[in-house]
C-alpha positions, 0 to 999 in steps of 0.5 A: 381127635377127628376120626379121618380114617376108618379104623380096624376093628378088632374083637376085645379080649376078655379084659377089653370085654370086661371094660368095655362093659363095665364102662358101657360103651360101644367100643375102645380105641386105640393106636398100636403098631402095624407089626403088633404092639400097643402104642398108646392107651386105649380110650373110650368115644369121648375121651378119644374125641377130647384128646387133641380135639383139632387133629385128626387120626391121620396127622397125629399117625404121621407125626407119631411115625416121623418122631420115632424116626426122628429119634431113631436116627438121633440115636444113630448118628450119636452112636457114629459120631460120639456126640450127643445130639443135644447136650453142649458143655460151656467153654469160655471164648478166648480171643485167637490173637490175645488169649484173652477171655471175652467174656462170653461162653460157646457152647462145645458138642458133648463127646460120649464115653463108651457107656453112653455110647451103649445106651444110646445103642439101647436106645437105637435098638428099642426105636428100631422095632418102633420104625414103621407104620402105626393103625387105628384100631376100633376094639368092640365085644364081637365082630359086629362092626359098631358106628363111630 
């Protein structure tokens, strides 16, 4: 990825330390969550550079942010609908005069049973502490601030 936006730096724990020196390399990078949390995996320069080399840290913080939204109001709106919000089931289409089957198949929204309803409501609450702003974060050995 581009590096677009300055990151915050951090200084590494001990493990981040022992990797950071075991890989000999200046500093790790990571995307984690504003209220704490790790987001993605922590990389090294090169690899950070290698991973979606077009895009840049600020276009993939808000396509990352606006998919956890996305997925959180899927949620919601299964739990209030009782529809899952992708699955169809296939029904034959019978004509509305005749009754007789055209030969084709529409697809019916999936209705949920009350066990789906509760994991979708897992599900809902496990994003619901994902909503919000994601950072760019620089883990270096000591507060020195290392270049890019």
């Amino acid at each position: 990825m581009i590096i677009d936006i300055e990151p915050i730096i951090i200084k590494a724990n001990n493990f981040e330390r022992t990797c950071i020196e075991m890989r000999e390399i200046d500093a790790l990078y990571e995307i984690r969550f504003a209220n704490g949390g790790e987001f993605s995996t922590q990389w090294d320069k090169k690899s950070f550079d290698e991973f979606l080399p077009k895009k840049t840290i600020s276009e993939m913080l808000t396509s990352w942010e606006e998919t956890i939204k996305r997925r959180y109001d899927e949620a919601v709106n299964a739990i209030e609908t009782g529809i899952h919000p992708t699955w169809e089931r296939d029904e034959r289409e019978y004509h509305p005069i005749t009754k007789v089957w055209t030969g084709k198949m529409i697809g019916v929204p999936y209705k949920l049973d009350k066990n789906q309803i509760q994991g979708w409501k897992r599900i809902a609450e496990n994003l619901e502490k994902k909503l919000g702003k994601l950072i760019f974060v620089k883990i270096v050995v000591d507060n020195l601030v290392v270049s890019n």
